[in-house]
Each structure stands twice: as structure tokens, then as C-alpha cells.
KOLTIRO-779209 format. One line per 3 residues: number of its first residue (from 1); their letters; for each residue x, y, z of C-alpha. Coordinates in Angstrom, 2 decimals. Layout:
BEGIN
NUM = A = X Y Z  ... .
***
This chain:
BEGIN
1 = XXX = 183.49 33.20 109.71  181.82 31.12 107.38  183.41 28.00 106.07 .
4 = XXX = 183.05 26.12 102.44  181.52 22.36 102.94  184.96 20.69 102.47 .
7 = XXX = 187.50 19.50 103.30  190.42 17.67 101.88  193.56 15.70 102.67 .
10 = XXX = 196.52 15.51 100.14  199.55 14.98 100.91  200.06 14.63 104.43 .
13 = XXX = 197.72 17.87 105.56  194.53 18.88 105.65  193.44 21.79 104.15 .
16 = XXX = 189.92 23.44 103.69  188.23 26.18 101.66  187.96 28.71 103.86 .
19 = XXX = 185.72 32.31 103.02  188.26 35.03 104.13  190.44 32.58 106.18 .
22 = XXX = 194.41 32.55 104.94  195.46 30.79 102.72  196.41 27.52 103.66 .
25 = XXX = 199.85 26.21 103.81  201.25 24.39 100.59  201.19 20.95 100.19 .
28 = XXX = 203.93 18.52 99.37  202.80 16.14 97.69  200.23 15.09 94.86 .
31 = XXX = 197.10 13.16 95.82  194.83 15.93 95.32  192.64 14.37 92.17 .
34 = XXX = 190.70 16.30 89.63  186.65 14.68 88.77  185.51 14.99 85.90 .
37 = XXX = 181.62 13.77 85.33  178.32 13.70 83.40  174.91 14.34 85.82 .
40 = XXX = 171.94 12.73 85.68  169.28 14.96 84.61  167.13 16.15 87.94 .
43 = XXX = 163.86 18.15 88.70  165.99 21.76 88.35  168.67 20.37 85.67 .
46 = XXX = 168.31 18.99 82.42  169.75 15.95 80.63  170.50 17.84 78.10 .
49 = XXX = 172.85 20.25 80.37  173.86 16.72 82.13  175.55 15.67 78.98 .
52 = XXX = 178.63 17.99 79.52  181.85 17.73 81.51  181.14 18.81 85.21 .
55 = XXX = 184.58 19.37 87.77  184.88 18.96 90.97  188.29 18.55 93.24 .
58 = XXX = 188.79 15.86 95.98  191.16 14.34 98.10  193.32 11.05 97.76 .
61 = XXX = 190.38 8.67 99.08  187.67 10.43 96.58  185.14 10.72 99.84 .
64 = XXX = 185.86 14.71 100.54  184.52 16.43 97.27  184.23 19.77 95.99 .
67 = XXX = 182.45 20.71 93.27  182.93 23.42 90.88  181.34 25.73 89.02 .
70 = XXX = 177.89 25.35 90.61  178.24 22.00 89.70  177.20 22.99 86.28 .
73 = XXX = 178.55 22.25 83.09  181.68 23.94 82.30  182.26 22.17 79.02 .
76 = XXX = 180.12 22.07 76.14  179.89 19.89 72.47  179.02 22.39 70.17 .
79 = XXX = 176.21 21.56 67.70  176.58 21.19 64.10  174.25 22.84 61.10 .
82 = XXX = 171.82 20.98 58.99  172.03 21.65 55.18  169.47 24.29 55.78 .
85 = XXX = 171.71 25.64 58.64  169.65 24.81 61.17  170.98 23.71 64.40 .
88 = XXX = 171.29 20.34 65.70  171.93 19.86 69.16  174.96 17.59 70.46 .
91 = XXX = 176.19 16.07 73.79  178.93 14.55 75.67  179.41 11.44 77.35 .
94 = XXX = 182.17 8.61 78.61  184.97 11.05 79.60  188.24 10.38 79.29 .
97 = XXX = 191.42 12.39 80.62  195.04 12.02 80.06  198.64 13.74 81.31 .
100 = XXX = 201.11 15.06 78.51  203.81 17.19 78.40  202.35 19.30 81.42 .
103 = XXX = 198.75 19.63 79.82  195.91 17.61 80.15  193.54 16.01 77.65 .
106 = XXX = 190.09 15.96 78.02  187.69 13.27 75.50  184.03 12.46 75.65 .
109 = XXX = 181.97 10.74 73.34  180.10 13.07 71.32  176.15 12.39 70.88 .
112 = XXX = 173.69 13.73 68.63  170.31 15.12 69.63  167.25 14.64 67.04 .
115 = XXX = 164.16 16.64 67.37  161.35 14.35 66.27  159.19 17.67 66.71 .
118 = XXX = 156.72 16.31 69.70  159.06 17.40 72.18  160.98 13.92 71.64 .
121 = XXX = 164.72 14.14 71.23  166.56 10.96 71.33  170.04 10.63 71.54 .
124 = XXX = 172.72 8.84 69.80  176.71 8.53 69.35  177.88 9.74 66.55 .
127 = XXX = 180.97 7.87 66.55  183.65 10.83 67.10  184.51 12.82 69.85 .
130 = XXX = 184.92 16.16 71.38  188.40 17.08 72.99  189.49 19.92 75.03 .
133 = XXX = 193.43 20.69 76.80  193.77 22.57 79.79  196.89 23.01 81.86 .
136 = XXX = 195.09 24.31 84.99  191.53 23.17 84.74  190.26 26.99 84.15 .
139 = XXX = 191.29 27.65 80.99  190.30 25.53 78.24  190.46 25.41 74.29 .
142 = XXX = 187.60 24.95 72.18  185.75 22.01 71.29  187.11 20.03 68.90 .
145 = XXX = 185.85 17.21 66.70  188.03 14.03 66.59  187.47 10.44 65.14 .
148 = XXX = 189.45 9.29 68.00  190.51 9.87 71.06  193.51 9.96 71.43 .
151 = XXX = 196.47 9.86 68.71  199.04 6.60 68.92  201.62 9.04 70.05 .
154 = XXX = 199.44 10.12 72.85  198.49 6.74 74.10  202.47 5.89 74.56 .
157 = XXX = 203.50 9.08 75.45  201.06 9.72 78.66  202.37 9.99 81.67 .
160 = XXX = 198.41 9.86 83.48  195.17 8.71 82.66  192.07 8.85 84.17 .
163 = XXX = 190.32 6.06 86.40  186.89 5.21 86.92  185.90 7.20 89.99 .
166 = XXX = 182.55 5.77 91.90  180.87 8.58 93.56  179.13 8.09 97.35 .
169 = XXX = 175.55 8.47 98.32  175.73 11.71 98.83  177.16 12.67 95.17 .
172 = XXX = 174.22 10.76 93.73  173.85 13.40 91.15  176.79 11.65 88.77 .
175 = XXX = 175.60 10.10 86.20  179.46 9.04 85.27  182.88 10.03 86.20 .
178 = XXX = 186.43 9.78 86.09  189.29 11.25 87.88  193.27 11.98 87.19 .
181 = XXX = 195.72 13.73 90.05  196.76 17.26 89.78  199.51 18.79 91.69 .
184 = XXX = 198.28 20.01 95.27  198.45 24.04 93.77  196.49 23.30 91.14 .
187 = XXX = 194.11 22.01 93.56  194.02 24.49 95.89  194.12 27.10 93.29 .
190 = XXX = 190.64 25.42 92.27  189.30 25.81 95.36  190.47 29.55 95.99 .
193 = XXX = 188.42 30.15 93.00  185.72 28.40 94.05  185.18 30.24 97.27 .
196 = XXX = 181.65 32.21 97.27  182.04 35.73 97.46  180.21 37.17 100.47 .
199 = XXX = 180.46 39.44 103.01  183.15 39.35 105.10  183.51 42.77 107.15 .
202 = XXX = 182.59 46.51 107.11  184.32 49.60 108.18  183.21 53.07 109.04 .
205 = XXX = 186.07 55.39 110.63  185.30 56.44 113.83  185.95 60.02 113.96 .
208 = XXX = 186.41 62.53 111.16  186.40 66.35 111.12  184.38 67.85 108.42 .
211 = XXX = 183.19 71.56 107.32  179.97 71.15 105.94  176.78 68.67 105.17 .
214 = XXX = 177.81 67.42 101.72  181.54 66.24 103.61  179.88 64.11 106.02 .
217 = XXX = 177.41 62.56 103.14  180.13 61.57 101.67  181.72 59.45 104.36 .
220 = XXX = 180.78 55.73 102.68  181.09 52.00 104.57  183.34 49.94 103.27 .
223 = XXX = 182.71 46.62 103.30  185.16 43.68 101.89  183.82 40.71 100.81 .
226 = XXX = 185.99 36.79 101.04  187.76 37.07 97.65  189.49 40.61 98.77 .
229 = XXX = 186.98 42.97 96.79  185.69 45.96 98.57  182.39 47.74 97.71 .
232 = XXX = 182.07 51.41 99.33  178.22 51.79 100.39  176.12 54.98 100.81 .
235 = XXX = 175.05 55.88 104.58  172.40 57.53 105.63  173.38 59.53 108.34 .
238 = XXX = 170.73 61.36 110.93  171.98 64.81 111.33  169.34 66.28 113.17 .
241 = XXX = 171.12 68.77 115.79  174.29 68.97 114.11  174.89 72.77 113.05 .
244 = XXX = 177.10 72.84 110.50  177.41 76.94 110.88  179.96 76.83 113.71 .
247 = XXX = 182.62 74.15 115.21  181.09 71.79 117.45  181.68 67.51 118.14 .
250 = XXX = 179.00 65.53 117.53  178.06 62.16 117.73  176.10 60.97 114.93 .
253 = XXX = 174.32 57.65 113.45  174.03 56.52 110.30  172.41 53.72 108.58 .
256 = XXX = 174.40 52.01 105.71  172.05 51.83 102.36  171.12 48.27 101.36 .
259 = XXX = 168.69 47.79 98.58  166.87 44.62 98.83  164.61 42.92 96.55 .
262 = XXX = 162.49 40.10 96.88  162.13 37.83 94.23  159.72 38.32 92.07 .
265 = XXX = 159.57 41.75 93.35  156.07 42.00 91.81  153.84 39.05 91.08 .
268 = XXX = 153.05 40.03 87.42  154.54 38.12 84.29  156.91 40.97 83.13 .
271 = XXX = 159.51 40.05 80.98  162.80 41.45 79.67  162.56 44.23 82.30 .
274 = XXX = 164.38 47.20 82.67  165.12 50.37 84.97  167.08 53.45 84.59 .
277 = XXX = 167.81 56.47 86.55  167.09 59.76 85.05  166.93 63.09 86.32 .
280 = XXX = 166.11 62.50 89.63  163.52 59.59 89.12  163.43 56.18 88.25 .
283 = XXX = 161.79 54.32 85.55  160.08 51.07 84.59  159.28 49.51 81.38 .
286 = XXX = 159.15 45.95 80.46  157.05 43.42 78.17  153.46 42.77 79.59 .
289 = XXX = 152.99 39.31 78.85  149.66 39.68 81.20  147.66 41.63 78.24 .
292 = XXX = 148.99 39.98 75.15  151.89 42.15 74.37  150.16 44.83 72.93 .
295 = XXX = 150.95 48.26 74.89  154.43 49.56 76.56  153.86 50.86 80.36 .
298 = XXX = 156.64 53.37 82.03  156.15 53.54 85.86  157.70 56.96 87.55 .
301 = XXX = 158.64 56.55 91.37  161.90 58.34 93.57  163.25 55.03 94.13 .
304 = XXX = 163.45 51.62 92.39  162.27 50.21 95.25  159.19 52.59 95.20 .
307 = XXX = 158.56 51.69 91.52  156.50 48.73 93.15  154.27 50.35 95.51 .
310 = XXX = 150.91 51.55 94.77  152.28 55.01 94.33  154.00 54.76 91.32 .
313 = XXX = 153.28 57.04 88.76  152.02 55.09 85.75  150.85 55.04 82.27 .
316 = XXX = 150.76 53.52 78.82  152.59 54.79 75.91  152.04 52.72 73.08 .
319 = XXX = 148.89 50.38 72.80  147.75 48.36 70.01  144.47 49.74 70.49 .
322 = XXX = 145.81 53.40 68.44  148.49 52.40 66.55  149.43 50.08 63.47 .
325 = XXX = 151.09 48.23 66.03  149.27 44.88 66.70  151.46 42.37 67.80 .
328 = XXX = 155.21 41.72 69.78  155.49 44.92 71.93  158.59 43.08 72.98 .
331 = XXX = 161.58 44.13 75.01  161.39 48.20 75.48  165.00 49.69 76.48 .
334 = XXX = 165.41 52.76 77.65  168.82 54.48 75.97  170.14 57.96 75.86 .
337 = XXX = 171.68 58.21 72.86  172.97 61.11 71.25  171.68 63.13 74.22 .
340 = XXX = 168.29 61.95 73.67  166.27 59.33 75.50  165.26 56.84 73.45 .
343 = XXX = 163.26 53.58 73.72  164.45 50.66 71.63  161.79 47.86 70.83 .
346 = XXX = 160.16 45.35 69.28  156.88 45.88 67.24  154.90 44.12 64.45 .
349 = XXX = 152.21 46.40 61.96  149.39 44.64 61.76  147.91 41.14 63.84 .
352 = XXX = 150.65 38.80 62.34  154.35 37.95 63.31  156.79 39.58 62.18 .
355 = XXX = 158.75 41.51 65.35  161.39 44.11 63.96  163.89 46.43 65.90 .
358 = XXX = 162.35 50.44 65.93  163.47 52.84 67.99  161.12 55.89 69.71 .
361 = XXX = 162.71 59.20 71.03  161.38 61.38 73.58  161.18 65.53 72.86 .
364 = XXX = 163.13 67.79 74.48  162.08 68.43 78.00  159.65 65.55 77.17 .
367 = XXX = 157.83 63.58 80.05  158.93 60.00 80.22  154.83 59.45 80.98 .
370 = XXX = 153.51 61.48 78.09  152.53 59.41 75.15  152.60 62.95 73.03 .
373 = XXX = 156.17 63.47 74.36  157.17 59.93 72.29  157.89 60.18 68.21 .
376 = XXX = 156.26 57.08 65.93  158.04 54.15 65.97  160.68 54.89 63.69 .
379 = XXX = 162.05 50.75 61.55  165.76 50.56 61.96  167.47 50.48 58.76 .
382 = XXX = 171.10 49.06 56.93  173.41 51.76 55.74  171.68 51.13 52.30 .
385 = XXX = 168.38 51.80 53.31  167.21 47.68 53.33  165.10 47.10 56.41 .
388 = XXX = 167.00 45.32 59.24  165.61 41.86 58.88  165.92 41.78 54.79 .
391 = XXX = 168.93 39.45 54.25  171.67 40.78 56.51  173.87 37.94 55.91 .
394 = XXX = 173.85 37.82 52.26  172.12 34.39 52.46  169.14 35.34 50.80 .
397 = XXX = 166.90 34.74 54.05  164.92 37.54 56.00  163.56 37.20 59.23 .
400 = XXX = 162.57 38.16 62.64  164.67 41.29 64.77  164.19 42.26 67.92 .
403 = XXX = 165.97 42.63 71.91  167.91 45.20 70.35  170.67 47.00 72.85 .
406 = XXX = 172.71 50.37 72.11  175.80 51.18 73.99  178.56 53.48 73.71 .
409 = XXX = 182.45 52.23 73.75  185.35 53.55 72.73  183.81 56.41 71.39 .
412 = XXX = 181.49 54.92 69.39  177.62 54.28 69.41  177.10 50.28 68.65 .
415 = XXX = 174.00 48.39 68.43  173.31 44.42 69.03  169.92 42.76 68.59 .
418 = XXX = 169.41 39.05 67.95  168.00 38.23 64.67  165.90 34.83 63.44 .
421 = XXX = 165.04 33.06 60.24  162.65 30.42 59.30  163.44 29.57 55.74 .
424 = XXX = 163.50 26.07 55.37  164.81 25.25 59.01  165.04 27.51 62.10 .
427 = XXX = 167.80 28.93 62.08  168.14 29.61 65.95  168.64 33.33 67.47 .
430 = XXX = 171.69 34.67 67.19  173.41 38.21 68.19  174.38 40.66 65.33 .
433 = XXX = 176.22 43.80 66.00  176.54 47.06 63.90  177.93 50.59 64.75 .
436 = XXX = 174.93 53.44 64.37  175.24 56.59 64.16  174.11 58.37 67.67 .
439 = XXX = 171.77 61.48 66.12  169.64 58.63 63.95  170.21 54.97 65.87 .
442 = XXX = 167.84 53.25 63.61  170.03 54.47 60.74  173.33 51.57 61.13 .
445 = XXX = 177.10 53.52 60.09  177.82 49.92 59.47  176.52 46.71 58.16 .
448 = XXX = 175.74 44.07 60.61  177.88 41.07 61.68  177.13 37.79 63.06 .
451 = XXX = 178.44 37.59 66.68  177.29 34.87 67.91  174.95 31.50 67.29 .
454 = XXX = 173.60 29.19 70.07  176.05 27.13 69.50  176.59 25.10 72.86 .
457 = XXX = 174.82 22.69 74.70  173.69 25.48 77.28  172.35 27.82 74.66 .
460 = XXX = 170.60 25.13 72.72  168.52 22.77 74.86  165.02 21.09 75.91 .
463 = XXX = 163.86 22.41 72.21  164.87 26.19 71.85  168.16 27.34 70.29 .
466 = XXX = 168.54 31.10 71.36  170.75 33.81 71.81  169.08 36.71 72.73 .
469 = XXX = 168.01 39.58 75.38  172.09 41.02 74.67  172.71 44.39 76.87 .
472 = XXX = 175.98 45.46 77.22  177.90 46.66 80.60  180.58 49.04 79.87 .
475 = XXX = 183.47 50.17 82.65  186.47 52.09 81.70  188.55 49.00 80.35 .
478 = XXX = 186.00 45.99 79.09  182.67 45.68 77.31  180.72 42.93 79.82 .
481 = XXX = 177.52 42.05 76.62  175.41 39.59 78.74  172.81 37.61 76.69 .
484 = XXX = 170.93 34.52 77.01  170.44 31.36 75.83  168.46 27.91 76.52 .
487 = XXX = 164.30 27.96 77.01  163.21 31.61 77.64  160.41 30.90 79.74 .
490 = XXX = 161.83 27.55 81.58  164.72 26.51 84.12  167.16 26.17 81.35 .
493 = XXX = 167.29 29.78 80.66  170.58 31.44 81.33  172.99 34.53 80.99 .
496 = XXX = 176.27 33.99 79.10  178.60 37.09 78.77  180.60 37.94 75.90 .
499 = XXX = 183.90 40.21 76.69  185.52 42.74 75.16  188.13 45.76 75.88 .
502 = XXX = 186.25 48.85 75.63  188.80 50.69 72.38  188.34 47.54 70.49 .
505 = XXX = 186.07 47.71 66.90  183.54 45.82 68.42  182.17 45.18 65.17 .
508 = XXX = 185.49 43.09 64.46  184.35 39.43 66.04  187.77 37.95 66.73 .
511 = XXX = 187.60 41.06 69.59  185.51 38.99 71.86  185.65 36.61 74.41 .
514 = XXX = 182.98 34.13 73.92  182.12 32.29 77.17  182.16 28.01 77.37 .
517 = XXX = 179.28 28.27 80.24  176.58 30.57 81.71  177.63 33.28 84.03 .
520 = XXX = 174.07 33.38 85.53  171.74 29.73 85.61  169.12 28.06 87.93 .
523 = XXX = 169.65 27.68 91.49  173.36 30.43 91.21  170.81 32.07 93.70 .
526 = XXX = 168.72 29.70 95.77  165.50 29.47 94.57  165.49 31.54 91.79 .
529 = XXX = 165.44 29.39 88.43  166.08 30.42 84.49  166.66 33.65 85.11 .
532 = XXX = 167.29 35.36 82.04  166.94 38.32 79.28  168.18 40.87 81.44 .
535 = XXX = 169.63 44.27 81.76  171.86 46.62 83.44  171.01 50.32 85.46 .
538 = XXX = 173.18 52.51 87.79  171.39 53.92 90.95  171.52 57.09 92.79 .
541 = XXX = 175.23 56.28 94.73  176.35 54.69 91.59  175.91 50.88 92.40 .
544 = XXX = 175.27 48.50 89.43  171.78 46.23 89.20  170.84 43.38 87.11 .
547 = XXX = 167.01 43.43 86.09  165.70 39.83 84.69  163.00 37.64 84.69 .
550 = XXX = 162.72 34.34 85.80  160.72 31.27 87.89  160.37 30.47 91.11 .
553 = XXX = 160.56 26.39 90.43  162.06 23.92 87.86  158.68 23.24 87.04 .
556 = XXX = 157.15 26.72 86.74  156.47 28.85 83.35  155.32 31.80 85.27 .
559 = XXX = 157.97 34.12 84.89  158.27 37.20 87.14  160.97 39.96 87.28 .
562 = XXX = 164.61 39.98 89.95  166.58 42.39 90.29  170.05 42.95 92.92 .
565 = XXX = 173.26 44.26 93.18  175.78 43.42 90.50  179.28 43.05 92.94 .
568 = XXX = 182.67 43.06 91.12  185.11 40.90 92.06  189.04 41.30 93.22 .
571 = XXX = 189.49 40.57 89.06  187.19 43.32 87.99  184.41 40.79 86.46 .
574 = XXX = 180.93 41.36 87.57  179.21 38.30 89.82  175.53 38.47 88.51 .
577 = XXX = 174.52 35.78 91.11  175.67 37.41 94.68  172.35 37.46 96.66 .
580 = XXX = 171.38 40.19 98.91  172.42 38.68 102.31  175.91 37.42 100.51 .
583 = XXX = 176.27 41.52 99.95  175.37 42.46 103.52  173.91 40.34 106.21 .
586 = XXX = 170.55 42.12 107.93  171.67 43.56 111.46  174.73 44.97 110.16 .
589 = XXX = 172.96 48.67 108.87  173.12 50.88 112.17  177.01 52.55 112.28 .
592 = XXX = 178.06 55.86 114.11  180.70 58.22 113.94  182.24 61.07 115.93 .
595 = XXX = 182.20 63.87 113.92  183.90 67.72 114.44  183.02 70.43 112.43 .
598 = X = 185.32 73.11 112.11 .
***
């Protein structure tokens, strides 16, 4: 059974994060500590992500450390807006953390980011800071802007603050830190949460008694994974010789279904790809950076994994070549929407840039690979008729649409697409959200509202301020809306995810959850870096995939396209970072059963 890296003493025991052990016995007293740091910036992470608050828990002589989160930023300034409304990018620094009244308080200098626009951005204090209170060091409060750090009242009422904590050799990645104690629960609470989730065990029952074929098919593994999760996975049994016709007892093998992808699983610069599973077959379509963005492929194979292979079915259709379309063939989606499919895109008329959200639909009966099966491009529209990009927020600015998503929740069709302006300052992507009507989805029931701005230090970093790529994952309670945010073609690129419960008006902001830190960022999976702009398909047994595209080193823009299994945990929220061997080990496939037919 695997085993977590530390170990810690507080109190008078020992206890260690163990994947899938029990739980260890509680602790009596309090030395368990709580670190709170700033990392220096490194090959894979950026000073810019540095300057946040980082956690990690360790024991009363600070040399057996745990960190959390990735050891990535959990804690974010947020930026502030130019006169223009442009965003300017702040920091943290120097943190401070004091004990009252049962809830801590969290300070760091707040710094201010200035783009000298030749990829120069030097930093300064502004003089205030940014404060946070937590009672269990998982659930925060927002940001918020003080002139000092702590009130007079505060100061004499503490009953902890933090010390200076100096981190060993082989935590050489602080850049500065600080630590208070936490009671030993707290602590070990941390580290249950911190636990990877990865296999643990699968089971397959040893004998059942079935009448025909489709009974047997339907026997699944199931396999429980360290945080108490289980995931029930297809076999593939081998039933040559058994005769379903009469009674008999058979022995049978089986070999549990594991999809495996390599990463990239093609070496070709697709971006914002995506898959879906439709009658029978499964489909590709993505943006070709390779020819200039200027034609839409679909791929046709009987498997996802087949969509790769040289016998994919494959053909073009869209090209700049015959249409007005010129520029930006960005970010194709396949939807069905009222009962039609439906490809949702990005397209500019003529050789300029101007990308706007239109929306093709496929006839009846239609084949995917047919380019006379697809209608124009049809512009998606306001309620009053105003194309998308003409001043949706009554600011008087247009600008760029484009990644647009459309998912059904609730009973009711919604669409979210990340919009840009460039008059007078850039004003950063951000996600808007509208309900459309399912019959006409370029035609919005509803006029569009802001959702969300790149805001935090993770979505607005190393020079690009963007929320974008938003596709939603619906199950029968939430609304999981991943998007991303940071440099779309570097490390820095990540996937945040907004939350929602699925009745909600989704078009009514307060409804959602809007994350602190990335749910998906470089190195979650080893060697896989910015992966980003990313969506969502269901295969043949019913499993949940992630599609993205990303780099294969901190230093690389060559982006290529991931997919894998999306796992959800004991809680219900999907992990978008387990990797294929943390879902099933190789070796573990073969299984057999004793089965009687009756």
C-alpha cells in the first residue's frame, strides 16, 4: 500500500498520511503547526504564481513537512481596474497570521504588477494589504483590501501569532514563510485531504448465475480508490464456448476496460479539442493551429482511442479557401441541442480579426463528415437582434466573442462564451452567460451577464489576463463550468471551475461558486504542463473524459492535445488531474468468474 512522503510528530505520537490506511489515532496535544509561504519562482512555476500564500502542515520541530495543494497557490490578491478598466495585476508577500476568537487571520503585503509592455513587469508595494480568515485552513473568505494589518483590537486581543519559520534544504522552494499551531485535528484533517486519490483495490464476484449474454456484460469491476470512492469499470469478457441456450457452468475471463492515453496523444498542435460520442461512433474536432486556423476537420473512428490511428475517417468541413470565412476557425464544439447536432465556433468574414460566436447545425440524418450535411455559419445574436459582441455590457465597447459552450440544466438551454474588448485598454477575457432558446441557439432568450473576470493572480499572469475555453459538466445535482485562465499557450495555463446546483438560474451570478485556485495546473500530472481550454465527453460505458491541450515542458509553446478519465471523488467533485496508472495500475486487467446459466 502506498504511503504519502510524511511523516509527523505532534503531541506525543507519530502519525503519517497514509493512502487507504486507517485513520490514525487522535492526538492530544497541539504542536502540529500550520506554514504558510511565498515560492520562489522556478523553471515550471512563475513568480508571479509565487507571490501568493502556499500551505503546508508540519510537525513541532518544522523538519517533517507536508505540503498542500500541489504546493500551489491557494490564495490569491485580486487585481484592481485601471480607469479604462483594464486589469492590473497584484501580488502578495510578507505573510502574517494571527489566532482570534477560534479563527485565524491571514495578512500579506499586497504588490502591484506594471506592464511596461516589453514583457517587463516590475513589482512594487502598494502600501495596503490583502487579508483572508479561515477557521480550518480550507475554507477561506475573499480577499480583502486593508491599510493595515491588523486592527488595535486585534493586536491585544490575539491569542497566536505567527513566527518566522526557516525552511531546510530540501524545502528550498520558499521564498518566505511563517508558521502558527493548529490543533492536532485540524492537522490531520489537512492531511486526510491531502491524500492522492489512487487506486487502492478491485473486485469482481466470483461466481454469478445469469440467463443470457447481455446479464453477464453487465457484470462491472469495481474498483475503490484511497479516499473511499468507487468507480464500476466495463469488462470485456471472452465468451467463446459459453451457450447461453441451455444451463451449463462455465468458467470465463474477462479483461477489465482501461482507456489509456499518452500524452500528447498525437504530435500535432491541436488546440481546444474536443470528442463526443454519437450514434455509435466517435468524433474529433479541434482548432488546427498547424494550417493557420483556417478550416474545421471532424475525424470518424469506433473508438476514441482509434480516432488517432491512420484509419480514421477524416475530412474538412469548413475551409477558408470557399467561404467568407478567413480568419479564427477557433474552438469548434460539438452540441446537441434541441435534438440537433450542432457545432459552436469561432469565425471571422474576411482576413482581419474580429472572432465572433456562430453556431452550424447538421440536417437530419446528416453525416457528421459531409460538408453539404452542415448549414452556413449562422452569427449568434441578443434577444434584440444586436450582434453578440456589440456592447453587451452597456459600456459602450464591442469586441471580440468566441469559446462559446451550450449546456442544458435545470431544464433550460444556457450558453457561456468569453468575450474581449480593446477600447482604450484590454479589457482581459472574461465569461458571460445567457439562456438561448434550444430550436435557434444563436438566438439568446436572455441578455448576457458578466460571470466572471480574470481577476486573480492565477488567471492573470506572465502578461495575459484570460478567462476563457468555459464548458460546463452537468450531473444530477451541480453544474461543474471549468474554464481557464493564465498564458494559453505557456506553463501558466490552468483550469479553474465555477460551481453551481443544477435548478439554480444560472444566469443569476450570486448562484456560483467561484474558485480561489486552479483545479487543474502544471505538473497536477507529472510532466504534463499548462494544460488548459478543455472539454468534457461521455464514452461508450458511460465514463467521463477531459480533452485539453497543453506542453510537455515549462519551457515549451508547442501545445498538443491530453485527454483521461475524469474520477469523482467520495464528495462528488470531479479530480481532473488523476493519471491513468493512479486509476488502475497495468497488470491488474485479466479477472475471471464462474458463471451458471440457467
Amino acid at each position: 500500500m502506498k504511503k504519502l512522503m510524511t511523516a509527523f510528530m505532534c503531541g506525543a505520537m507519530l502519525f503519517t498520511a497514509s493512502c487507504g490506511a486507517e485513520k490514525p489515532a487522535e492526538l492530544s496535544a497541539s504542536d502540529c503547526r500550520i506554514i504558510a509561504y511565498t515560492r520562489k519562482p522556478a523553471a515550471d512555476y512563475s513568480e508571479f504564481l509565487g507571490h501568493s500564500v502556499h500551505f503546508a502542515v508540519a510537525d513541532s520541530s518544522g523538519k517533517n513537512v507536508q505540503t498542500l495543494y500541489h504546493n500551489y497557490g491557494k490564495l490569491f490578491a485580486k487585481c484592481e481596474f485601471s480607469e479604462e478598466n483594464g486589469i492590473i495585476s497584484m501580488g502578495a508577500k510578507d505573510i502574517e497570521i494571527i489566532l482570534l476568537d477560534g479563527e485565524y487571520i491571514i495578512t500579506a503585503k499586497e504588490i502591484k504588477r506594471t506592464n511596461l509592455g516589453n514583457g517587463d513587469f516590475p513589482q512594487r508595494e502598494t502600501g495596503n494589504y490583502v487579508r483572508w480568515t479561515t477557521k480550518d485552513f480550507i475554507s477561506f473568505t475573499e480577499p480583502e483590501v486593508t491599510k493595515s494589518r491588523y486592527t488595535g483590537k486585534e493586536e491585544s486581543k490575539k491569542s497566536a501569532a505567527s513566527e518566522v519559520f526557516e525552511p531546510s534544504e530540501s524545502l528550498d522552494f520558499i521564498e518566505s514563510a511563517v508558521s502558527v499551531p493548529i490543533p492536532d485535528e485540524t492537522a490531520q484533517k489537512l492531511i486526510d485531504n491531502n491524500i492522492t486519490v489512487e487506486f487502492e483495490s478491485v473486485e469482481v464476484p466470483k461466481e454469478v448465475t445469469v440467463s443470457s449474454r447481455e446479464e453477464l456484460e453487465a457484470v462491472t469491476a469495481a474498483v475503490t480508490y484511497t479516499d473511499g470512492s468507487v468507480h464500476n469499470k466495463h469488462i470485456d469478457w471472452d465468451l467463446d464456448g459459453v451457450d447461453f441456450s441451455k444451463p451449463g457452468k462455465y468458467t470465463v475471463k474477462g479483461r477489465i476496460a482501461v482507456r489509456r492515453f499518452d500524452f500528447p496523444v498525437e504530435n500535432h498542435p491541436w488546440a481546444d479539442p474536443v470528442i463526443t460520442y454519437y450514434n455509435g461512433k466517435y468524433y474529433w474536432i479541434a482548432t488546427n493551429d498547424a494550417n493557420g486556423d483556417t478550416s474545421f476537420e471532424i475525424r470518424e473512428a469506433d473508438t476514441p482511442e482509434a480516432l488517432f490511428e491512420e484509419g480514421a475517417r477524416r475530412q474538412v468541413i469548413l475551409e477558408a479557401d470557399t467561404t467568407v470565412f478567413k480568419n479564427t476557425f477557433w474552438a469548434p464544439e460539438f452540441h446537441i441541442v434541441g435534438g440537433k447536432m450542432r457545432i459552436f465556433c469561432a469565425l471571422t468574414v474576411g482576413t482581419g480579426f474580429d472572432p465572433q460566436c456562430y453556431v452550424m447545425t447538421l440536417e437530419d440524418g446528416g453525416d457528421l463528415l459531409d460538408p453539404e450535411a452542415w448549414s452556413i455559419p449562422r452569427r449568434c445574436v441578443m434577444p434584440d437582434g444586436r450582434n453578440l459582441g456589440e456592447n453587451p455590457l452597456g459600456d459602450g465597447k464591442n469586441g471580440i466573442t468566441l469559446d462559446m459552450n451550450c449546456f442544458d440544466a435545470g431544464g433550460r438551454s444556457y450558453l457561456v462564451w468569453s468575450f474581449r474588448t480593446w477600447a482604450g485598454t484590454d479589457s482581459g477575457s472574461m465569461l458571460m452567460i445567457a439562456e438561448t432558446d434550444p430550436d435557434k441557439p444563436w438566438q439568446l432568450k436572455s441578455f448576457p451577464q458578466l460571470l466572471t473576470r480574470p481577476v486573480y493572480g492565477w488567471e492573470n499572469n506572465n502578461g495575459t489576463d484570460n478567462n476563457e475555453g468555459p464548458y460546463a459538466l452537468v450531473t444530477e445535482d451541480k453544474v461543474y463550468l471549468a474554464y481557464s485562465g493564465g498564458d494559453a499557450r505557456g506553463q501558466t495555463y490552468v483550469v479553474g471551475v465555477l460551481t453551481a446546483d443544477v435548478n439554480d438560474d444560472l444566469c443569476d451570478v450570486s448562484n456560483w461558486d467561484i474558485p480561489s485556485a486552479p483545479a487543474l495546473a502544471s505538473n497536477f500530472v507529472a510532466g504534463e504542463y499548462g494544460c488548459g481550454h478543455n472539454a468534457f465527453f461521455t464514452d461508450e460505458y458511460g465514463d467521463t473524459y477531459i480533452t485539453y491541450h497543453g506542453v510537455t515542458s515549462p519551457e515549451s509553446r508547442s501545445i498538443g492535445p491530453g485527454i483521461r478519465r475524469v474520477h469523482f471523488g467520495a464528495d462528488g467533485v470531479p479530480i481532473l488531474y488523476m493519471s491513468s496508472e493512479q486509476d488502475f495500475p497495468e497488470g491488474k486487467e485479466e479477472v475471471k468468474i464462474k458463471v451458471t446459466v440457467e
